[in-house]
C-alpha positions in Angstrom: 50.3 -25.7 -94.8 46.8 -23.8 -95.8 43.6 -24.3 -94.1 42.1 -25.7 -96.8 44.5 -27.9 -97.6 44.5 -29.3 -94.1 40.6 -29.7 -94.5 41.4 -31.9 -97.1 43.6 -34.4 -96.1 41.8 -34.8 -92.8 38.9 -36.0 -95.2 41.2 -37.8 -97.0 42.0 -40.0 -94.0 38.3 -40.2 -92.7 37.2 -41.7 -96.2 40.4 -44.4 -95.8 38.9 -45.4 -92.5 35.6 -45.7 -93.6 34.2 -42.6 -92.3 31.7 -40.7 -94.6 30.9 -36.6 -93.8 27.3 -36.1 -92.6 25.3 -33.2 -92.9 22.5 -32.9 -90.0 19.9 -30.5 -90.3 17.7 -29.3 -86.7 16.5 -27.5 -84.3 19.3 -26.9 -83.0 18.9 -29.4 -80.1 21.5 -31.5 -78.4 22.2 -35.0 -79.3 20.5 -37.8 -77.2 23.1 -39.1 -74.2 24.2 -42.5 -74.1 22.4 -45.2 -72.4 25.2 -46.0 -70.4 25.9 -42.3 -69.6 22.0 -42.2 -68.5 22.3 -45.2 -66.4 25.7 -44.1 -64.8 24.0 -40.4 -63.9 21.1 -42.3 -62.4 23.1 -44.7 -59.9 24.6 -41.5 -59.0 21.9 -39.3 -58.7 20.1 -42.0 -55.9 23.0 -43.2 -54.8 21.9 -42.9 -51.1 18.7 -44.5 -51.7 20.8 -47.3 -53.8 23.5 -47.3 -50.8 22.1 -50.8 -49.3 22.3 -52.4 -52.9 25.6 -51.1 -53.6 26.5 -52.6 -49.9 25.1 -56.0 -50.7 27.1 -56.3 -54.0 30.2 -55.1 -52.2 30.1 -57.9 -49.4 29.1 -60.3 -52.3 32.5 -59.4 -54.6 34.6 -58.9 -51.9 34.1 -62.4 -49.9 33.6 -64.3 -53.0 37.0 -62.5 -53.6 38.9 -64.0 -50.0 36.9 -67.2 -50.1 39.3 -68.3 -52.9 42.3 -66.2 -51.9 42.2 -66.1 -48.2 39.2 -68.3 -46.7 41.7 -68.5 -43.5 41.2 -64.1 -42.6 37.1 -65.2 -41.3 38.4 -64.7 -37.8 40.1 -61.5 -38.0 37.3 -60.0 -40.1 34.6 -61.3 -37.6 37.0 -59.7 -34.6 37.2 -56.4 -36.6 33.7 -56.5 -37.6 33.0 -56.9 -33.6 35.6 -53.8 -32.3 33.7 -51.9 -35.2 30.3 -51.8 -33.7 31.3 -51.6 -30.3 33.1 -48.2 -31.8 29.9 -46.8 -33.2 27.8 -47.4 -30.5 30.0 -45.8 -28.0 32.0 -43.4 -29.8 29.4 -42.8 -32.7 28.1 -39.1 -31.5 31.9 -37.6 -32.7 30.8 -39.3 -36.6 27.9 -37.3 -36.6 25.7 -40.3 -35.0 23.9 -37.3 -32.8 21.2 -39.8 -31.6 21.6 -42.8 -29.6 19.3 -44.7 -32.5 21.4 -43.7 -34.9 24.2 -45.3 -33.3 22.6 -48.7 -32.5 21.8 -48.9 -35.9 25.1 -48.3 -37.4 26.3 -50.7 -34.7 23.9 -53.2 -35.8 24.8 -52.9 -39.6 28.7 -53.0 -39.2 27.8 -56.4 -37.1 25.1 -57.4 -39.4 27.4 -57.2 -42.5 30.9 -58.3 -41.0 29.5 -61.2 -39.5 28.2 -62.3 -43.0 30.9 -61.4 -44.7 33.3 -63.8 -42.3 31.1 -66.5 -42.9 30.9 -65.8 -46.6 34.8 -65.5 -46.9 35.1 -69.2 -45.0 32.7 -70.9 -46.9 32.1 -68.7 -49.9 29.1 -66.3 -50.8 27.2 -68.8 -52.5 26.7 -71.6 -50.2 23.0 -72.3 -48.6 21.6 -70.0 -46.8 23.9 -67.4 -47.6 22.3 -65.3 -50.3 19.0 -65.9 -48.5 20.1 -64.5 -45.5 22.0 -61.6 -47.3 18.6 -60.3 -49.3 16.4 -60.9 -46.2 18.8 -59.5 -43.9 19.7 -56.5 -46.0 15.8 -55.9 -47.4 15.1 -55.3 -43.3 17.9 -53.3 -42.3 17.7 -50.9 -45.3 14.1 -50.3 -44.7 15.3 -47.7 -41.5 17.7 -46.3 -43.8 15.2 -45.5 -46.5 12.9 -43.9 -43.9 15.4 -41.8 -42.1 14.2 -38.0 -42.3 17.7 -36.3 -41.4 19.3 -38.6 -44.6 16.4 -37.8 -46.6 16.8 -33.9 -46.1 20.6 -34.3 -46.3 20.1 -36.0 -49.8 17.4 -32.9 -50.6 20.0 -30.6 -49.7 22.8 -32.1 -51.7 20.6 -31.9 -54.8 19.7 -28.7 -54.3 23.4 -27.0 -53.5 24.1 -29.2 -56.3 22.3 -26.5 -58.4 23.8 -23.5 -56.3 26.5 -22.4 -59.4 23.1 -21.6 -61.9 21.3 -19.8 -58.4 23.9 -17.8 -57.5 23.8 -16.9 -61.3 20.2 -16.1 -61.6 20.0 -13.9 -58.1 22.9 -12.2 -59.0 26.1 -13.7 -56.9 27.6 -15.2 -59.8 30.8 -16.4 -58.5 29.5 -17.4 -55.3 30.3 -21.5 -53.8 29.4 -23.8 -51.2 32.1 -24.7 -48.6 30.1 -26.8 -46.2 25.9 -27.8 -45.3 24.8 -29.3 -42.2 21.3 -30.7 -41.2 19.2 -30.0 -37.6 16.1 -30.5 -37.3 14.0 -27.4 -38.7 15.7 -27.0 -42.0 19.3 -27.1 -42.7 22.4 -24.3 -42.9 25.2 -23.8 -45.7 28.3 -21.9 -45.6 29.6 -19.7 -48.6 32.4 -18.3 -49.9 31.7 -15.0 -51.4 33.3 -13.8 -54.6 35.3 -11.0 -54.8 33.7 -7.4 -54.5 30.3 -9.2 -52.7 29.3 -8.6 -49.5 26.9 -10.2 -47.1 24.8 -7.2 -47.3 24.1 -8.0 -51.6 23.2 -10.9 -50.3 20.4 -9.9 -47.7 19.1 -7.6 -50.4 18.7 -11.1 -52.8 16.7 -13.0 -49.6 13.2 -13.1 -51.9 15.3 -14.7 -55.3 17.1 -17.1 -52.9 13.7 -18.1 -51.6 12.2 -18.3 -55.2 15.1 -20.5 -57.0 15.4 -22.9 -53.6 11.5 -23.3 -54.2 10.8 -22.7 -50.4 8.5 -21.1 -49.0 8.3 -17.1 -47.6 10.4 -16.2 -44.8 12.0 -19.2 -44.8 15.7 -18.2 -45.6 17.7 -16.5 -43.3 21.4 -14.5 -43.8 23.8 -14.4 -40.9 27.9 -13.7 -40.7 30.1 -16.9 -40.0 31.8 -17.4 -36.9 34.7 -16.1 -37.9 33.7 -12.8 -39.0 34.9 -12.7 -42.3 33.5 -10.3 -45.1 33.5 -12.6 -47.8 31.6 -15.1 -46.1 27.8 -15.7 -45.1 25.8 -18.8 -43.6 22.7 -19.2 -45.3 19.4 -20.6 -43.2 16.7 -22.5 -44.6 14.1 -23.4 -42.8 11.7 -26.7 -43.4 9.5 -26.1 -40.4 9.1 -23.1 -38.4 10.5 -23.4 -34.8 8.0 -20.3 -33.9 4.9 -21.7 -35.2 3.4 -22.4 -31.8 3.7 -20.3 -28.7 6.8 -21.1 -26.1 5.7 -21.5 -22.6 7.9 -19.3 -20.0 10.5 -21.4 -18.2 10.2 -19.0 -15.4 12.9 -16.3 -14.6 16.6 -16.1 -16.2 17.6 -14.3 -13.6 18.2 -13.5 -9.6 20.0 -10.1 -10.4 19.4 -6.9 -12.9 23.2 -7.4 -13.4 22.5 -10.9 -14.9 21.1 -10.8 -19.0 17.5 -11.1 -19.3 16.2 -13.6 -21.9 13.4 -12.8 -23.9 12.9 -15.9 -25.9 14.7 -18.5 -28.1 16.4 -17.8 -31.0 15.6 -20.4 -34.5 18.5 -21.9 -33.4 16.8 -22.9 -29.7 19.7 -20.9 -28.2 17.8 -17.7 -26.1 18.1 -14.1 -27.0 19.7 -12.6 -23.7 20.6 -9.1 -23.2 22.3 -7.0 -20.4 19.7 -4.3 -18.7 21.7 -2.3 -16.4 23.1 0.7 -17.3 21.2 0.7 -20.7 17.4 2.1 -22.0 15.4 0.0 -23.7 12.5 0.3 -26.8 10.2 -1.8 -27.4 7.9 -1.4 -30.4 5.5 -3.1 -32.9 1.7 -2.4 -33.8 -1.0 -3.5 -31.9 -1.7 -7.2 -31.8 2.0 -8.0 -32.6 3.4 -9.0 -28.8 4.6 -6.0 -27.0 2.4 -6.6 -24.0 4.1 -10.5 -23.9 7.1 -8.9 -24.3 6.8 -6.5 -21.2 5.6 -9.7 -19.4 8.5 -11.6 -20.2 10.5 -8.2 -18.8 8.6 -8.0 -15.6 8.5 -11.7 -14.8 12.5 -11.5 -14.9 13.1 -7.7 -13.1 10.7 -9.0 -10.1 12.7 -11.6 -9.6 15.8 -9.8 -8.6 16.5 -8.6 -5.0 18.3 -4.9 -6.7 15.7 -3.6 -8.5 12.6 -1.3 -7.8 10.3 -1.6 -10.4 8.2 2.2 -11.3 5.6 2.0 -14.3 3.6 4.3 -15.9 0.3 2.8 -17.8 -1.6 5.4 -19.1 -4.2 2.7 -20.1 -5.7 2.9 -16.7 -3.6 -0.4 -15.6 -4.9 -2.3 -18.1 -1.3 -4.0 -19.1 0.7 -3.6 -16.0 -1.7 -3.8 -13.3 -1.6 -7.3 -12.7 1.7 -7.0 -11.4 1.3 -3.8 -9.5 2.0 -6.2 -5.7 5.6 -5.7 -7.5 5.9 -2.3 -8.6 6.7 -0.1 -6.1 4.8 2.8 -7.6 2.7 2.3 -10.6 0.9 5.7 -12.4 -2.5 5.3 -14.4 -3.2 8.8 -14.7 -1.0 11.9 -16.5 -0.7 13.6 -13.0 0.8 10.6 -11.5 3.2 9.9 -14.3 4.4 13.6 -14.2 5.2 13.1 -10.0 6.9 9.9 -11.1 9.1 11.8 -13.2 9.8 14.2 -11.1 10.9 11.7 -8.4 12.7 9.8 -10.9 14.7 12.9 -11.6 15.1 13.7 -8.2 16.8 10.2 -7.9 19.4 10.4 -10.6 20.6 13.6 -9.0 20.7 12.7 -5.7 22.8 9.4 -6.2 24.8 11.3 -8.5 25.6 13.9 -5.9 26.3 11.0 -3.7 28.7 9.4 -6.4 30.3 12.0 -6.7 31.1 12.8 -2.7 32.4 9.3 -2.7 34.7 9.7 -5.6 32.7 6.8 -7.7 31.7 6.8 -11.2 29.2 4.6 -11.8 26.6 3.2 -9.0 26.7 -1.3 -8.5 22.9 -1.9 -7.9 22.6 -4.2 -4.6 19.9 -4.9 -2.3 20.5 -1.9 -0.1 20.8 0.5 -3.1 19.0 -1.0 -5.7 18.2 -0.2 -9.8 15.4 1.6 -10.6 13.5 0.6 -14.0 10.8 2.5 -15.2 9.2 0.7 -17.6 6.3 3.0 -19.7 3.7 1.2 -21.5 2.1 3.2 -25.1 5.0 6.1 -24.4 3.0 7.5 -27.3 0.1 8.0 -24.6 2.3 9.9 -21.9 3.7 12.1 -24.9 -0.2 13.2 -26.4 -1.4 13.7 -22.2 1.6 15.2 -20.3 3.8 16.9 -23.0 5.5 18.6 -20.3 7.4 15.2 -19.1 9.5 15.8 -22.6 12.4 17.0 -20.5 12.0 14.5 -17.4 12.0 11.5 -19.7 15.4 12.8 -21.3 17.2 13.8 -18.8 16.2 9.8 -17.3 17.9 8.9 -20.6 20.6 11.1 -21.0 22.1 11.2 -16.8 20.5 8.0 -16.0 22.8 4.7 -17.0 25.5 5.5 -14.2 23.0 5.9 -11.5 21.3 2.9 -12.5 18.2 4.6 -13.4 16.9 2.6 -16.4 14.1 3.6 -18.9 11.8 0.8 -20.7 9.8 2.3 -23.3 6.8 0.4 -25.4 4.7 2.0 -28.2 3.0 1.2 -31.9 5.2 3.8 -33.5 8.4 5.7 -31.8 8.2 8.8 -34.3 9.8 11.7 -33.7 6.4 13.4 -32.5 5.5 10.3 -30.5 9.4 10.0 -28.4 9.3 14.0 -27.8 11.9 16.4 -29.1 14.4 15.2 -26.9 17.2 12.8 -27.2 15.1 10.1 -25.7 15.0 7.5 -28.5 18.9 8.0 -29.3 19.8 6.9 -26.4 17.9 3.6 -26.3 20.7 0.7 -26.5 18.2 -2.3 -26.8 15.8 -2.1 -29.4 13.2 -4.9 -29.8 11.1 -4.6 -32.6 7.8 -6.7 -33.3 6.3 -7.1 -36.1 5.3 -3.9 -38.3 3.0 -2.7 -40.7 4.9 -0.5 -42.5 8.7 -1.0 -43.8 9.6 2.3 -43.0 8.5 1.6 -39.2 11.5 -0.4 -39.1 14.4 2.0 -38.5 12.4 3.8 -36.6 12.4 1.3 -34.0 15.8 -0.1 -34.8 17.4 2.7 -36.2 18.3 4.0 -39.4 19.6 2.4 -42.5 18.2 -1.3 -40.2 15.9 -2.3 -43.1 18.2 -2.1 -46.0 21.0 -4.1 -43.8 18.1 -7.0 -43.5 16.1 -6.1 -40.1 13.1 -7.0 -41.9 10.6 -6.5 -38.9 7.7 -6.4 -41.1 8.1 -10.1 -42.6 7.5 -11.3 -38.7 4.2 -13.4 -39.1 3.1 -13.9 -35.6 2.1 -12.4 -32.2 5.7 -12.6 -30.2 7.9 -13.0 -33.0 10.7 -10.0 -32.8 14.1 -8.7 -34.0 16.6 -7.6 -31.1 19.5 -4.9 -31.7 21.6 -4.6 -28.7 25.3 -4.8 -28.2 25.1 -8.6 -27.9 23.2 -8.6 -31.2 24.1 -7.0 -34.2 22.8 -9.3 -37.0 19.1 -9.5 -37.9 17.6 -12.7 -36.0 14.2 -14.0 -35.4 13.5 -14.9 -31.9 9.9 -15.3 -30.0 9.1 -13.7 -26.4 7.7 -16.3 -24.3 4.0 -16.4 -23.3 2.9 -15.3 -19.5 -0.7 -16.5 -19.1 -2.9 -14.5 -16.8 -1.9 -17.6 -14.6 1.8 -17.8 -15.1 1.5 -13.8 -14.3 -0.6 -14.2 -11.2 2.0 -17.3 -9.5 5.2 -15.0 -10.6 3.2 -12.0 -8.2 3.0 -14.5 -5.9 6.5 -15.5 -5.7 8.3 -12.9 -6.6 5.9 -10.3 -4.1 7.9 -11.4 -0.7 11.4 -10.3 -2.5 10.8 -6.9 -3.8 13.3 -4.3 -1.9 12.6 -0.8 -0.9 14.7 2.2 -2.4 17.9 3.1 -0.5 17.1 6.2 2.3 19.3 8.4 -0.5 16.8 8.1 -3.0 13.8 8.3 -0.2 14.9 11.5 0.9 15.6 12.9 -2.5 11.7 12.0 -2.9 10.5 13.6 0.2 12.3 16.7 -1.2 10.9 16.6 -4.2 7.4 16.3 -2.9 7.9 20.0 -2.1 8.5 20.9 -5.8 12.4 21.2 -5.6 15.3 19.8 -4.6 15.8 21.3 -1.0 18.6 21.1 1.4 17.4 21.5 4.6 18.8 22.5 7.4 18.7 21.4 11.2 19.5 24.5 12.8 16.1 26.3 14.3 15.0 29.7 13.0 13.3 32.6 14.8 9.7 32.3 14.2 8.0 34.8 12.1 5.5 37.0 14.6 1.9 37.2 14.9 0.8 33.4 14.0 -2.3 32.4 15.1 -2.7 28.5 16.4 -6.1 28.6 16.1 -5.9 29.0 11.8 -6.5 25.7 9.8 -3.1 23.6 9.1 -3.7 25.2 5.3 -4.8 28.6 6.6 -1.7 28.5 9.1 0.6 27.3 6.4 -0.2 30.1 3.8 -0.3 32.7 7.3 3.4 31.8 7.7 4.5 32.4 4.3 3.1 35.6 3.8 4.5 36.5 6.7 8.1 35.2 6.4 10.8 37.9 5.9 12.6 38.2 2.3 14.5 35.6 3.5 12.1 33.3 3.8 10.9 30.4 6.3 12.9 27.0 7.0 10.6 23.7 6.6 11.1 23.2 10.3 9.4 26.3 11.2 6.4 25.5 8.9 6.3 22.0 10.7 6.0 23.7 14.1 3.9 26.1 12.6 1.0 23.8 11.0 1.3 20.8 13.5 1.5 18.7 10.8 3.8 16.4 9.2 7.0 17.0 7.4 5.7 14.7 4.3 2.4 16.7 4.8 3.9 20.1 4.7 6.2 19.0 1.4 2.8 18.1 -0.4 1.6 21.6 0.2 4.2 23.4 -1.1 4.2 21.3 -4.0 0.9 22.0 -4.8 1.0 25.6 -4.0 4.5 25.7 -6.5 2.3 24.3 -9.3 -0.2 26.8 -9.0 2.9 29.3 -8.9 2.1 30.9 -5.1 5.3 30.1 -3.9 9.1 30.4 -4.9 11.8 29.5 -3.1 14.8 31.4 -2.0 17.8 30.9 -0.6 19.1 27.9 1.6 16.4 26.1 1.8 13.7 29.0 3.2 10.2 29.9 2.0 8.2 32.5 1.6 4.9 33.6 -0.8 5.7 34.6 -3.9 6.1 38.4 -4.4 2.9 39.4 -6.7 0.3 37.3 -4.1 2.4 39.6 -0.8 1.5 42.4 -3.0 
């Protein structure tokens, strides 16, 4: 049969049933809806604000209902009514009833209605003072339901996932669904299905359009991985209120032991932001005004608290940051000659607990009271690199021989450029990476590394003093957490407390020290040595020191003898050499023996 004559006889049929063909000519619009499809999307749309109504109707139908079929059933309705509340109010928290008023109420409801609904079913829904009782009764108890802000967000979020198929359309995850949405109480979370070929990363990228077509405001939506792990999964974070608004008091210290993880602060999600120390280097970066110093607090307020750890700084700011804790730092530089002996010792460390490692047959060095960490923490590292280039190679060989010793570096500045961390490998090495807020996007792998900004580190979205992204090998998705805030009086109590526990460093690492004083690492030994001839007691100790070493034979003069020689110290005589090695008079030769340097004996 043709089309046309198909056309036909369907027209032919219309006509017969009284039908008539209409031609409408408009804009093209769409043709009004129903009132009954307009009323039925309405009930729906407010159907948790209508949810007391629709109750009241239900108990209404359903005991008229049993009043003329079964007006005998009042007691075992009133019984289950009973075992009902009792239920919610103890057993209400697994229903999602997280609050104890939530669970009276729901206990009071369930009691409220089946009660009515027994006496209903017995004597009928209609009989005095039933329906009074029923609108009364139900006006009151809806009134907490209407006000309650966790079902008034969850009905907000409902509307607006509602919507998610045209958003994920118009930001570009077309394909994209909701497979759950929970409430707390700063905003609420979501978790999506991805579709295939997307990846939580094109989502990050899309943070500003999800912002724009939820209608929240800036910074409000977060991106993390599920549980779970899986790639074609993300939870999406939207906040209401911000958790970080106001600043967070400091609980007091995490820890009693470097081998405990610090926390720095709370997470959105109220759970903290802890990370593991020992054995690792630490950056800290951000610009000026954006938290470091708190940040360093929070750090030092936790390290003096433990019984393993000796705490070095260097603040090239005169003190200014770190001095109020300098009762627990056991040596604390202000100047760049200071910070360049620090170094040196520091170096002098590493090698001699190494070299004791290694005589032992041990790997790696478990920090204890006796033989404690040590964490040098450097405040404005950009300051030590401008005023003592020369500690370039100190500072990375700290980072590079350091983490098995236990010899951990902690280094804070504005901007860790290439210029500002030194030519070594300082900055690669760095395992935690705390990044406050930035001016400047690029300044954001930089601190955190590179290719952090286009995976969603977006440090420079932080909008307050203490807010801060942590990478470390506990955290490897971008969240916001803020440090806790040490007043000067929180800072001056912790002193206090924490002054009384500080240990000393092992006699290892002393001695390595009391070497180094001399400029070197020395091994001396306790055997005596012949006296060179001709010294005369009467010299200075400085006149008699140089005497003796322009004296000594080619090979050279053992510490012992110089002791003897000056009348002085050991400690004393090591600070001599070392400043007569710096201003290149002496050398050393072998086995530990010293003599003035060949061009001055000329």
């Amino acid at each position: 049969m043709s089309r046309a004559r198909q056309m036909r006889r369907h027209a032919r049929k219309m006509r017969r049933n009284g039908l008539q063909p209409v031609i409408v000519v408009n804009n093209d619009d769409r043709l009004p809806d129903l009132a009954a499809v307009v009323i039925g999307r309405t009930l729906w749309r407010y159907r948790s604000e209508l949810a007391p109504l629709y109750l009241t109707l239900t108990l209404v139908v359903t005991a008229t209902a049993l009043h003329h079929a079964r007006p005998n059933w009042w007691p075992y309705l009133l019984v289950t009514a009973t075992l009902a509340a009792w239920a919610l109010a103890i057993f209400g928290a697994g229903l999602g009833l997280a609050l104890r008023a939530e669970r009276l109420y729901a206990a009071t409801v369930t009691m409220a209605a089946g009660g009515w609904f027994a006496v209903g079913t017995a004597l009928g829904s209609t009989h005095p003072p039933l329906p009074q009782v029923l609108i009364a009764g139900g006006f009151v108890l809806a009134v907490p339901w209407w006000a309650h802000r966790r079902r008034r967000a969850k009905v907000r979020v409902d509307r607006q996932l509602s919507a998610w198929p045209e958003i994920a359309q118009a930001v570009g995850l077309a394909g994209s669904r909701v497979q759950s949405a929970m409430v707390d109480v700063w905003g609420w979370r979501a978790r999506f299905a991805l579709a295939r070929g997307q990846t939580i990363q094109d989502v990050t990228t899309k943070i500003p359009a999800i912002e724009s077509a939820l209608g929240t405001f800036r910074g409000a939506v977060r991106v993390h991985p599920t549980h779970d792990d899986r790639a074609n999964r993300f939870e999406l974070r939207v906040l209401d209120l911000d958790p970080h608004a106001s600043a967070i008091s400091w609980p007091g210290p995490s820890i009693t032991s470097v081998t405990e993880p610090i926390d720095l602060g709370p997470f959105e999600d109220a759970t903290a932001a802890r990370f593991l120390l020992l054995r690792r280097h630490a950056l800290i970066g951000g610009i000026a005004g954006s938290g470091k110093s708190g940040g360093i607090n929070v750090l030092m307020g936790n390290l003096t608290a433990c019984r393993d750890v000796v705490i070095w700084a260097i603040d090239l700011k005169r003190g200014m940051e770190l001095q109020p804790w300098a009762p627990c730092i056991d040596r604390l530089a202000t100047a760049p000659e200071q910070a360049r002996a620090l170094l040196r010792d520091a170096v002098a460390v590493l090698e001699a607990r190494a070299e004791w490692l290694a005589s032992h047959g041990r790997r790696v060095l478990e920090p204890t009271p006796d033989m404690p960490a040590l964490v040098i923490v450097i405040d404005e590292y950009a300051e030590l690199a401008d005023d003592a280039p020369d500690t370039a190679g100190l500072t990375d060989s700290i980072a590079r021989r350091g983490r098995a010793v236990a010899v951990t570096l902690v280094a804070a500045t504005q901007r860790p450029t290439q210029k500002a961390m030194g030519k070594g490998a300082v900055r690669s090495q760095m395992d935690v990476r705390v990044s406050f807020r930035v001016r400047e996007r690029k300044d954001v792998d930089l601190i955190l590394g590179q290719g952090m900004l286009t995976a969603g580190w977006h440090a420079h979205t932080l909008n307050a003093p203490g807010k801060f992204l942590i990478s470390a090998p506990e955290h490897d998705t971008p969240r916001r957490g803020r440090a806790y805030l040490l007043t000067d009086e929180i800072v001056a109590q912790a002193v206090n407390e924490h002054a009384s526990l500080r240990p000393s460093l092992d006699r290892i690492s002393r001695t390595a020290i009391e070497e180094a004083h001399a400029g070197v690492h020395l091994r001396v030994e306790d055997e005596q040595a012949e006296m060179p001839d001709s010294i005369e007691p009467a010299l200075a100790p400085e006149m008699a020191l140089w005497a003796v070493l322009t004296r000594a034979p080619d090979e050279g003069v053992p510490v012992p003898h110089l002791v003897t020689a000056t009348g002085m110290s050991r400690p004393w005589v090591y600070q001599r050499l070392r400043e007569l090695a710096d201003a290149r008079r002496v050398i050393q030769v072998t086995r530990g023996r010293w003599r003035a340097a060949t061009d001055h004996r000329q």
